[in-house]
C-alpha positions in Angstrom: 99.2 -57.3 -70.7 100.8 -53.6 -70.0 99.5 -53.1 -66.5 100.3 -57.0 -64.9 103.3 -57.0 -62.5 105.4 -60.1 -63.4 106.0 -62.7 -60.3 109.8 -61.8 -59.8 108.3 -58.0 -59.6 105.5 -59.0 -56.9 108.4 -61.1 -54.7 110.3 -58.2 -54.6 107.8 -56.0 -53.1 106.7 -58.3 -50.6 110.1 -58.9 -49.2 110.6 -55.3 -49.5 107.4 -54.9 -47.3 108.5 -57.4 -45.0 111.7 -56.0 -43.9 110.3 -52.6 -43.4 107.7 -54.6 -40.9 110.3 -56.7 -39.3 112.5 -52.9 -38.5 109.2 -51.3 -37.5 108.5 -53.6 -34.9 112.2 -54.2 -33.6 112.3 -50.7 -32.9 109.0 -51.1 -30.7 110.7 -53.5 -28.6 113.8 -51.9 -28.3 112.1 -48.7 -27.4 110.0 -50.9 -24.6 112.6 -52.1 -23.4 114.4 -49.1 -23.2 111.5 -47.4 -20.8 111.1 -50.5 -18.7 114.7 -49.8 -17.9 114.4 -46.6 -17.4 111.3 -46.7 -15.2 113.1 -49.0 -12.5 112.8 -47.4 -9.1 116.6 -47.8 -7.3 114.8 -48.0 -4.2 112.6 -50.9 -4.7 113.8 -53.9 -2.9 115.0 -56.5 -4.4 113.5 -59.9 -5.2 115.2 -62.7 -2.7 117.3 -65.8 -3.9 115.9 -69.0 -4.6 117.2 -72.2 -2.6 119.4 -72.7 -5.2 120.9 -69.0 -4.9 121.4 -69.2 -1.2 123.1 -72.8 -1.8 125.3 -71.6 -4.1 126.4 -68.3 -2.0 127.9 -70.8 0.5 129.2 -73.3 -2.3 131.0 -70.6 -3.7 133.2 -70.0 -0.3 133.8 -73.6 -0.1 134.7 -74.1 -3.6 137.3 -71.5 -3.7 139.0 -72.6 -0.7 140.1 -75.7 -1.9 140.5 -74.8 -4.9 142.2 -71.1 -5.1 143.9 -71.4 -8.6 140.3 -72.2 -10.2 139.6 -68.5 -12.1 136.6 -69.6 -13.8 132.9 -68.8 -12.7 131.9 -71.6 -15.2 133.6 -74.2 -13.5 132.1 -73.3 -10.4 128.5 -72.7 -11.7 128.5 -76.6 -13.0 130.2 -78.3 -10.2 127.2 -76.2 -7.4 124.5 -77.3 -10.2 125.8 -81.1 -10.5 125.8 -81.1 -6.2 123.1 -79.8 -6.2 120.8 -82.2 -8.1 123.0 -84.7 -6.4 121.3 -83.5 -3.0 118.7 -85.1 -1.1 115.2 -83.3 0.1 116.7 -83.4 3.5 120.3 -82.4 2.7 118.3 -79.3 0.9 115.7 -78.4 3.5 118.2 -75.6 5.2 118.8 -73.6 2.3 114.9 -73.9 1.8 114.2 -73.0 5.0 116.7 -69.7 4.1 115.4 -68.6 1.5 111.5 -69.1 3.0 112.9 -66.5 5.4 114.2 -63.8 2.9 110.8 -64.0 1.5 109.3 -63.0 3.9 111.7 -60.5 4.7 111.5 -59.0 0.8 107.5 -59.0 1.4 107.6 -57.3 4.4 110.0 -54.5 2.7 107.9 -54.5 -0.3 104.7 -54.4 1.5 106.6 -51.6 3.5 107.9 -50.0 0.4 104.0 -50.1 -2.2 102.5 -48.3 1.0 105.7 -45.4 0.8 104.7 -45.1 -2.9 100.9 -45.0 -2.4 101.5 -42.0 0.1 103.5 -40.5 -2.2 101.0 -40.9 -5.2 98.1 -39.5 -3.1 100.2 -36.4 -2.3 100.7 -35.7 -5.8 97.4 -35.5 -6.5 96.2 -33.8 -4.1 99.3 -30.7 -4.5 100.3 -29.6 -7.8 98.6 -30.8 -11.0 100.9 -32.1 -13.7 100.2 -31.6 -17.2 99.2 -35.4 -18.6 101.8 -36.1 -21.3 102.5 -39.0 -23.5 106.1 -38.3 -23.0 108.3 -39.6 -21.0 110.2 -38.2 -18.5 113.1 -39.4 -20.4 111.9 -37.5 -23.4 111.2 -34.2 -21.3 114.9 -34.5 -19.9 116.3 -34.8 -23.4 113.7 -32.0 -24.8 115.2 -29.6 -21.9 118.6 -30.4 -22.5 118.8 -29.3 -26.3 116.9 -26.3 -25.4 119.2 -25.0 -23.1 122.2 -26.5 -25.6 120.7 -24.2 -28.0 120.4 -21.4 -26.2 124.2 -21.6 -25.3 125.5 -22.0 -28.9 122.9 -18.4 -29.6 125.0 -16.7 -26.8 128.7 -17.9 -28.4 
C-alpha cells in the first residue's frame, strides 16, 4: 500500500495539530485578557468589601499590636479566617451592618458614575463622528508610535 500513512505517522500529525490548537487559543485569551485590562476606566469606583473584608481591616490593627514582631501576612490571614468562622451571627452583625452601608454608598457612586458616562456617550455622538474600527485604541497608539519612530530614524 504506497499511499497508506502508517499509525506512528497519523499520531504524529495529530499531536502536531493539537499543539498548534492549544497555542492558537492561549493566545486568544491572553490577548482578552490583555484588553480587559486595558479597557478598565481609573475612575470607576470601586466595588465595596465584603463583611469579611471590613472584619479583617479592624483584625489586622488588633493583631499587630499585640503581636509587632509577626512579619507575615499569612499568619494573619489564618488567624482573622479561623476567628472568624469561630464568630457568632450576632458577634458578626456590625461588620455586616458596615459593609451593607458601603454598598450602598458604591451604588450611589456607580449609579452617579453610569449616568457621567451616559452623558458622555451621547455627546460623542452627537459631535464628531469617529471612524468605526476593529482596532483598539491600544493598537492605534502603538500604530502612531512607530510611525512617528520611523519618521525620526528618515530624519537622522
Amino acid at each position: 500500500m504506497k499511499g497508506a500513512k502508517s499509525k506512528a505517522e497519523t499520531s504524529k500529525d495529530d499531536t502536531r495539530l493539537s499543539v498548534k490548537r492549544k497555542g492558537a487559543g492561549a493566545a486568544g485569551k491572553k490577548q482578552a485578557k490583555r484588553e480587559k485590562k486595558l479597557g478598565k476606566d481609573p475612575n470607576k469606583p470601586k466595588r465595596p468589601p465584603s463583611a469579611f473584608f471590613v472584619f479583617m481591616e479592624e483584625f489586622r490593627k488588633q493583631y499587630q499590636e499585640k503581636n509587632p514582631n509577626n512579619k507575615l501576612v499569612s499568619v494573619v490571614s489564618k488567624a482573622g479566617g479561623a476567628k472568624w468562622k469561630a464568630m457568632s451571627e450576632s458577634e458578626k452583625a456590625p461588620f455586616v451592618a458596615k459593609a451593607a452601608k458601603r454598598k450602598a454608598d458604591y451604588e450611589k457612586s456607580m449609579a452617579a458614575y453610569n449616568k457621567k458616562a451616559e452623558g458622555d456617550d451621547e455627546g460623542n455622538a452627537s459631535g464628531e463622528e469617529e471612524e468605526a474600527s476593529d482596532k483598539s485604541k491600544s493598537e492605534v497608539e502603538d500604530e502612531e508610535q512607530e510611525e512617528s519612530g520611523e519618521e525620526e530614524d528618515d530624519e537622522e
